[in-house]
N, C-alpha and C positions, 0 to 999 in steps of 0.2 A: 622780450626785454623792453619793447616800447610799453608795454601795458605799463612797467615796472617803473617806468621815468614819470610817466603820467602821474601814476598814482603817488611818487616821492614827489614833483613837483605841485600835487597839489598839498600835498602832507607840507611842503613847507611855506610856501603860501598861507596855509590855517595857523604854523606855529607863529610867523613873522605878525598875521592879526593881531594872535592871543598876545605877546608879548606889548603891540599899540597898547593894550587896552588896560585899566588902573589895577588890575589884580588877574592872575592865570588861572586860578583855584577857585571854586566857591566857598565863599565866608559862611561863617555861621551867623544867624539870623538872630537879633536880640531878642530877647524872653518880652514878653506885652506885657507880663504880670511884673509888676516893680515886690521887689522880694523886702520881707518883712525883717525886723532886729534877728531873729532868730535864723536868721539865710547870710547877715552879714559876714562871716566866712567865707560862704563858697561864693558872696557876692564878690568877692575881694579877688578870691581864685581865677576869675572869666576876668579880669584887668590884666594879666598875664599873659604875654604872649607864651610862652613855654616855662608854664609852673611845674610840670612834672619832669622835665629836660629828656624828653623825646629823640630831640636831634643827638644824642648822644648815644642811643639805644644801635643802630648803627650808622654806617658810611654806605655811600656809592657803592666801596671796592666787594664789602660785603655782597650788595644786589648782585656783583658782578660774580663771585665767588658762587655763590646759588643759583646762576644759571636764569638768573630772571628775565633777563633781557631774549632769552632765546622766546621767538613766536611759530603760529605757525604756518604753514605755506603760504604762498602768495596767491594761489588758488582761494583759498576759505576769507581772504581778508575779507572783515567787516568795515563798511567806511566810514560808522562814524567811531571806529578807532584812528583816523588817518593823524589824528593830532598827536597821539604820542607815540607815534612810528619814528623813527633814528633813521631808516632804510632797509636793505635788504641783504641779503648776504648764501650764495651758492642755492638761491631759491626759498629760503624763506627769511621769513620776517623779524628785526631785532628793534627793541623798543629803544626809548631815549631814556634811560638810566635815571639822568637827573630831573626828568618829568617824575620818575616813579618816585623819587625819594622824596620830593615835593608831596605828591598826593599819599605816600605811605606817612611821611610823617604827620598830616593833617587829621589821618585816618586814627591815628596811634593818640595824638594828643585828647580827639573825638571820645574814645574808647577810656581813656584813662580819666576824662572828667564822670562820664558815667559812673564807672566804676568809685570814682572820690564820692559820687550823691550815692549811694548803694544802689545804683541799678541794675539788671537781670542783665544778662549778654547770652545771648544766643549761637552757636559755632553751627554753620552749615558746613557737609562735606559729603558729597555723594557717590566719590569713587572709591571703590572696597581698596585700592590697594593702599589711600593714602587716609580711609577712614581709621583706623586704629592712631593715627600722630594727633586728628584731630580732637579724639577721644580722651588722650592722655594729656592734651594741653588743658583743655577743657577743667578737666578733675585735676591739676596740680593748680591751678588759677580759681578753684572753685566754682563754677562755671557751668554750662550746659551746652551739651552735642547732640546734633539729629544727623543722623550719619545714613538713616533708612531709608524709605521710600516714604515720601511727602504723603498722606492725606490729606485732600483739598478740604477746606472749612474749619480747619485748627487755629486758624487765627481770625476769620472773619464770619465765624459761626462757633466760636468757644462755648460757648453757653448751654446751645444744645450737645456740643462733644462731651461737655464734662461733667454735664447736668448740676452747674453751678458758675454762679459767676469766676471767671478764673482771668490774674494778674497775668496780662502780657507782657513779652518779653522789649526792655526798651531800646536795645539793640542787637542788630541781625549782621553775623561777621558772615559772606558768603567765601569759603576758598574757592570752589568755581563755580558759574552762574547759569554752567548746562549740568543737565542730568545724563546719566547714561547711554540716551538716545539721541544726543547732541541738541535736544530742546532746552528751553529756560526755564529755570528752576519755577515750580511755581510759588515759591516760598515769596519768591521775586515779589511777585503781580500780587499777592496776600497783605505782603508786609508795606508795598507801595498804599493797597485802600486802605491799610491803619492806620495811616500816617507813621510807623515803626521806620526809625533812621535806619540803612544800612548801607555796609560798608562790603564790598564785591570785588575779587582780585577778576580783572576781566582780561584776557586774552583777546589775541588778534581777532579771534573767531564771535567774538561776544557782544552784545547791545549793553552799553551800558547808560541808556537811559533811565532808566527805575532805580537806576542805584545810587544813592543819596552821596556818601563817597565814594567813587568808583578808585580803583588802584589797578594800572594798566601793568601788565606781568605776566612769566609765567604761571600757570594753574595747571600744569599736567606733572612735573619734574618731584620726584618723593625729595628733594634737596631744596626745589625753591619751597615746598610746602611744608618742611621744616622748620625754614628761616621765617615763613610766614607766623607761624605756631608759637619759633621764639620769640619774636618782638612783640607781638598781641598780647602772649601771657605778660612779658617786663611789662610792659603799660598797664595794665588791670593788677596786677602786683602793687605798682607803686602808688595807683590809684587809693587802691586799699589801705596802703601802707601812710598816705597822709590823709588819708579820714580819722584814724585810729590816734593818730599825734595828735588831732585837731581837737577828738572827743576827750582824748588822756590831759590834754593841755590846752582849755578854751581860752581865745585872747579878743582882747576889744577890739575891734577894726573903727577906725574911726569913719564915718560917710557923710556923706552930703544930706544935708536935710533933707531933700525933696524922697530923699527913700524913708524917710520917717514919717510923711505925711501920712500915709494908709494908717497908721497904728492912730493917731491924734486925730485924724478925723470917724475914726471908731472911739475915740473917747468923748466926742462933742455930741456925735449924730446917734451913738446908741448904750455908751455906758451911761452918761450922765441923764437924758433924758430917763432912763429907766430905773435909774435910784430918784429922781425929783418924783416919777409918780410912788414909786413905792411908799414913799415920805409923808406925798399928799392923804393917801391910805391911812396907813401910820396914825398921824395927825388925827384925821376925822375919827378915827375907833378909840385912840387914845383920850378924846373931848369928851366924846359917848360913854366910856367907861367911867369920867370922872364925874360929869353930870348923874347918872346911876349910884358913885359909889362902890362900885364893883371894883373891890380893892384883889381878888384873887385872879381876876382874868387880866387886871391890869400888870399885876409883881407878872404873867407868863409873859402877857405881850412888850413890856419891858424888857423880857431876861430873851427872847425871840430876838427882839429886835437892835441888842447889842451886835450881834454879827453884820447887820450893817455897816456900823461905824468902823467894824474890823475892816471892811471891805473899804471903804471909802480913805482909811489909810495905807491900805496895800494899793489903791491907785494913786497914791500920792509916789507912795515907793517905785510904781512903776515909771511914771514921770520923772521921776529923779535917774531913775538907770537909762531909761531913752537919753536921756539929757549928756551920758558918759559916753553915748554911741556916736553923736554927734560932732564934725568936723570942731574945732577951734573959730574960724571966722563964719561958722553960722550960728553960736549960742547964744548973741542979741537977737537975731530974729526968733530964733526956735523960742526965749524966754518970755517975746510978744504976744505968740503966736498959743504958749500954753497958759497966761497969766488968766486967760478968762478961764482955764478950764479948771484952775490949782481953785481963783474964788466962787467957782460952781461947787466945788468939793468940799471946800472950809465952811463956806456958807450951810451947806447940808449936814455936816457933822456940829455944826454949832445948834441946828437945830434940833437935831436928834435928842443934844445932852439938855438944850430947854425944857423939854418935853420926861425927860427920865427925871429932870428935877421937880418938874411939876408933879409928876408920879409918884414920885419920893417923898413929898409933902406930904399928899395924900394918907399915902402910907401908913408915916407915921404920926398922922392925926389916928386915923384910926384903927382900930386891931384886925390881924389879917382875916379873911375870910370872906365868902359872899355876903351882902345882904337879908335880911329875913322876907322871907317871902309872904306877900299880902296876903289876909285873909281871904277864903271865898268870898263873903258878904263886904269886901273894898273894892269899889269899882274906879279905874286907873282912869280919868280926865285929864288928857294931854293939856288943856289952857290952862289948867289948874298948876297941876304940879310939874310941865313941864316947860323946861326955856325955847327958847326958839334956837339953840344950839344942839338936844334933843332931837326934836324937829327933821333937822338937816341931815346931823348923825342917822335916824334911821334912813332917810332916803340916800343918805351915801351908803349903807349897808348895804340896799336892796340893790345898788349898782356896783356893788362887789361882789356879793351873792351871783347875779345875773352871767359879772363878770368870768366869775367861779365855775358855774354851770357852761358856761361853753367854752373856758379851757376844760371841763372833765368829758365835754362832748369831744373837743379836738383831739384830747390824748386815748378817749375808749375809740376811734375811726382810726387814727392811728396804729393802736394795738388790733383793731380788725383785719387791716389791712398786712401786718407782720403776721398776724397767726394765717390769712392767705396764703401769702407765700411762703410761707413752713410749711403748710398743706398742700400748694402746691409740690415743692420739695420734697416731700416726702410722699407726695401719691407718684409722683417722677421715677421717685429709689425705688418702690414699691410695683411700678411696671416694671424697673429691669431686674429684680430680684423675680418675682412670679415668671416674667421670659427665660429667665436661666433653669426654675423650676421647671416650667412646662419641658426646655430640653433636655434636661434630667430625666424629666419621667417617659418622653419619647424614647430615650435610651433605654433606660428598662423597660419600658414596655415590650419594643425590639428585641432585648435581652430575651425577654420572660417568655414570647413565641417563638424565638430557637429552640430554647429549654423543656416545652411543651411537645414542638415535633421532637424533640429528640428521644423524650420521653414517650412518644405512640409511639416510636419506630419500636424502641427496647420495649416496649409491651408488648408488639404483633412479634418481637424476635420469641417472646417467654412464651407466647401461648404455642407457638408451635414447638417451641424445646419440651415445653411440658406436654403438646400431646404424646410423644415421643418419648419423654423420660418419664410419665408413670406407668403405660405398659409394660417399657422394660423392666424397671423398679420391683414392679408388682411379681414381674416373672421369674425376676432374679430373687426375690424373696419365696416367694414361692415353690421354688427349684430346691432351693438350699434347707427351707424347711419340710414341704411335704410332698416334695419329687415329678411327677409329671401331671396330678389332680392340681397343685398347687400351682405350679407350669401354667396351666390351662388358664385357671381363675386369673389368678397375677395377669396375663396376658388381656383379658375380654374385662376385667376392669379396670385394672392399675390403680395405683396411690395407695390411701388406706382401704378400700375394698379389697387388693390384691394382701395386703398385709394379714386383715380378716380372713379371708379364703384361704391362706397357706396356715394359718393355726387349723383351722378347719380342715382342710386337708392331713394337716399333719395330725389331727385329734383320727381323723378316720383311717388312715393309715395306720396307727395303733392300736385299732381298735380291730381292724382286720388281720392285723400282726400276731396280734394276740389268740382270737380267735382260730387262727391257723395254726398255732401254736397247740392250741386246746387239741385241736382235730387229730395234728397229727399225735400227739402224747395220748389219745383215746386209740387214735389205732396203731399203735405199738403196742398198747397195754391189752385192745382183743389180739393179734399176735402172737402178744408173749403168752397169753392163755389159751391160744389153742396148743403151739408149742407143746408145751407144758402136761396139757392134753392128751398128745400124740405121744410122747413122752411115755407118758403112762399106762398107754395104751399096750403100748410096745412091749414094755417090762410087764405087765402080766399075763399076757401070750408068751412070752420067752419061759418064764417060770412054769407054766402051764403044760408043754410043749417039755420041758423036762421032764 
C-alpha cells in the first residue's frame, strides 16, 4: 500500500503541473503549406473548434458504462501512464474518466477531419476475441482492418511488398498497442518512421510515447471495445457525410488575402512570363512569313495561335473569380496588387489581335496559297531581296529550331526513363510469375516420381503374376482341349505356346483316337471271319457225320 500512495501521490503532482500549463492535450500543428482557392472549404473547416460535433457523440457516464476506466494491476503499472491515473481501487488501477474523454474526443475530431479530406484510416486489433467487432466497424464505415499478425516492412518497405508504389494509410486507429505476447505492436514503431498520425487506446500497461494521440482506457474489456468501435465509425461517418454536402453544394468562403498570394504570384512569376515569350515567338515567325509572302503558313499560324488569346481571357476570368474569394476589406489591396497582372494580359491580347490584323491584310491583298517557287537557274541574294527584318526572322528561327531540339531531347530521356521503369516493372512481375512456375513445376515434378515408382512397383507385381499366370493358363487350356499331352505343353510353355500346344495335342489325340478306332473295327471284323469260319466248319462235319 505504500508503493500505492507513492505512486497516486506522484500521479497527482504530474496532473496538478499539467493543468499550470496553457493546454493539457497536444494541439495540432498548423499545415506549412498555405492551401490554395480550391482548399478554401476545408480551409474554413480547421477554424472550427468542433465542426463535426464530436462532444456530442458521447458523455463521461458512457466511458463509465463501458468499463473504461477499469485498468490493470498495480503490479504492471507503466509510468509514464501515471498522468491519467484517478487512483486505485481493491488492487488495480482506474483511470481519470474526464482525462479520457478529453483525449477521446480530440482523437474523434482528428479522425473525422480525415475522413472529410478522403483519407484512408486504418483499424489495428490484434486480439482474436475482439478482432471480429473491429472488422465489422471497419466495413460498416468503409474502412480497413489488420486484425493478423503484423509483417515487419508493410509500411516502411511498401514498394518492395507490393512491387509497386502503393498509397499509405493516413491514419492508424490502434485498439490496443500490445500484441499477443504482451510486446508493442510493431505497427507502432512502422507507422511512428512515416510520419503516419496515430491514435492508440493505451492501458495501464502500455508506452504511449509513439502514439501521436494516445487515449488512456481500457483495451482488453469486449464492452469498452465496442464503445470504442461505436464512436470511431460516428466520426468517419459524419466525416464523410459533410464532404458529400460540400461536393453536392459548393460555397464561397470568403479569406484573407494572404491565402490568395500563392495563386497571384503563380500568375506574375510563371503564367505571364510564359505567354510574353510565347508572343515574342509569335511576333518574329509572323514578320518572317509576311516578308516571304507566305500567305498559307501564315492563315495556320494565325488560326494556331487564336488559342492563345482564348487562354489570356480565361486568365482574366480567373482573376475575377479569385477576386469573389477574397475577404471584403482586402479587395483595395488585392485590386493593387493584380492591376499590373490584368495590364500584362490586356497588353498581350491587344497585341496578338495587331498582329492577326496585319495577317489579315495580307491575306486579302493576296490569293491564298504558298508562293512560286524559284527557278533552279535564280540564285536567292539575301542584300538583294531581303530586309534586314528577314535577316533577324531566320536567326530567331534557328533559335527556336535549337529551342525545339532540346525540348524533343528532354521529353525522348523522359520517355526513356518511363519505359525503365515499366521494364523495370514488369521484369519485377515477371520474377514472381516464373518463381510461382518453378514451384509449380517442383510439385509435379515430385508428383510425377511418385507416379513412376508406383508404376515399377505394379510392373515387378505383373511380371511375377504373369510368370505364374501363363503356365497355369497354358495348362488349363491345355487340359480342357487335349487332356494330359496338352497338360504337359500348357505347363513348360504357357501363354500362347500353351494355347498352340493344346490344339496340337488335341489334333494328336484325334488322330490316335481315330486310329484306334480303325484297329479295333479291323480286329472285330478278322473275329467275325473266323467266327463265321468255325461256323462253317462245324455244319459240314455235322452233315457229313449223318
Amino acid at each position: 500500500m505504500l508503493k500505492i500512495r507513492n505512486v497516486l501521490n506522484f500521479a497527482e503532482k504530474c496532473s496538478t503541473r499539467t493543468r499550470l500549463l496553457s493546454s493539457g492535450a497536444p494541439q495540432i500543428a498548423p499545415a506549412i503549406d498555405e492551401p490554395g482557392p480550391k482548399e478554401s472549404v476545408k480551409t474554413e473547416v480547421l477554424k472550427h473548434p468542433d465542426y463535426f460535433s464530436v462532444r456530442d457523440i458521447f458523455t463521461v457516464k458512457d466511458l463509465f458504462d463501458a468499463r473504461v476506466h477499469y485498468g490493470h494491476r498495480e503490479g504492471s503499472l507503466e509510468s509514464r501512464m501515471l498522468p491519467y491515473i484517478y487512483g486505485s481501487r481493491l488492487g488495480h488501477i482506474v483511470f481519470d474518466l474526464d482525462k479520457t474523454a478529453q483525449y477521446l474526443r480530440q482523437a474523434l475530431n482528428i479522425t473525422a477531419h480525415i475522413a472529410y479530406r478522403d483519407g484512408i484510416v486504418l483499424f489495428f486489433m490484434r486480439q482474436p476475441q475482439n478482432a471480429h467487432l473491429v472488422e465489422t466497424c471497419a466495413k460498416e464505415c468503409g474502412e480497413f482492418a489488420h486484425t493478423r499478425f503484423w509483417r515487419g516492412g508493410i509500411f516502411t518497405n511498401a514498394e518492395k511488398q507490393f512491387g509497386a508504389v502503393t498509397r499509405l494509410p493516413d491514419l492508424c486507429i490502434f485498439f490496443n498497442t500490445l500484441t499477443t505476447i504482451l510486446s508493442q505492436h510493431t505497427a507502432v514503431r512502422d507507422s511512428a518512421k512515416m510520419g503516419i498520425p496515430t491514435i492508440g487506446i493505451v492501458d495501464s500497461n502500455c508506452n504511449p510515447n509513439l502514439i501521436t494521440y494516445p487515449v488512456p482506457g481500457n483495451d482488453d474489456s469486449p464492452a469498452a471495445i465496442e464503445f470504442y468501435c461505436r464512436v470511431f465509425k460516428e466520426a468517419i461517418l459524419r466525416g464523410k457525410t459533410k464532404r458529400k454536402e460540400h461536393e453536392a453544394f459548393p460555397s464561397i468562403i470568403k479569406q484573407p488575402l494572404k491565402f490568395v498570394e500563392i495563386p497571384l504570384n503563380k500568375f506574375s512569376e510563371e503564367v505571364i512570363p510564359h505567354h510574353q515569350r510565347m508572343l515574342e515567338q509569335h511576333k518574329v515567325y509572323v514578320h518572317k512569313l509576311i516578308a516571304l509572302n507566305n500567305t498559307t503558313q501564315l492563315v495556320k499560324e494565325i488560326k494556331d495561335k487564336k488559342r492563345a488569346i482564348k487562354q489570356l481571357r480565361d486568365l482574366l476570368y480567373e482573376l475575377d473569380t479569385l477576386r469573389t474569394q477574397v475577404e471584403d476589406n482586402d479587395l483595395d489591396p488585392f485590386d493593387t496588387k493584380t492591376m499590373p497582372l490584368r495590364s500584362s494580359i490586356l497588353k498581350l491580347t491587344k497585341t496578338y489581335q495587331d498582329l492577326e490584323k496585319a495577317a489579315d491584310k495580307l491575306i486579302a491583298k493576296n490569293q491564298p496559297g504558298s508562293p512560286p517557287e524559284p527557278s533552279p537557274n535564280e540564285r536567292f541574294n539575301p542584300f538583294e531581296g531581303a530586309s534586314h527584318i528577314q535577316i533577324q526572322a531566320d536567326l530567331d528561327e534557328i533559335k527556336l529550331q535549337n529551342e525545339q531540339a532540346r525540348l524533343n531531347r528532354v521529353q525522348e530521356i523522359e520517355q526513356t526513363s518511363n519505359d525503365l521503369k515499366e521494364m523495370h516493372r514488369d521484369l519485377h512481375q515477371l520474377v514472381r510469375d516464373q518463381g510461382e512456375q518453378v514451384d509449380e513445376i517442383e510439385i509435379d515434378v515430385a508428383a510425377a516420381e511418385q507416379n513412376v515408382q508406383s508404376g515399377f512397383l505394379n510392373i515387378v507385381k505383373a511380371n511375377k503374376l504373369n510368370a505364374v499366370a501363363y503356365p497355369a493358363t497354358g495348362a488349363f487350356m491345355g487340359t480342357l482341349l487335349a487332356g494330359p499331352i496338352g497338360f504337359l505343353a500348357g505347363f513348360k510353355i504357357g501363354g500362347l505356346a500353351a494355347i498352340g500346344c493344346a490344339f496340337a495335342g488335341y489334333a494328336g489325340g484325334t488322330l490316335l483316337k481315330k486310329q484306334k478306332d480303325i484297329d479295333v473295327n479291323e480286329a472285330e471284323h478278322v473275329i467275325n471271319n473266323e467266327n463265321n469260319e468255325n461256323h462253317t466248319t462245324v455244319s459240314e462235319n455235322g452233315k457229313k457225320d449223318m
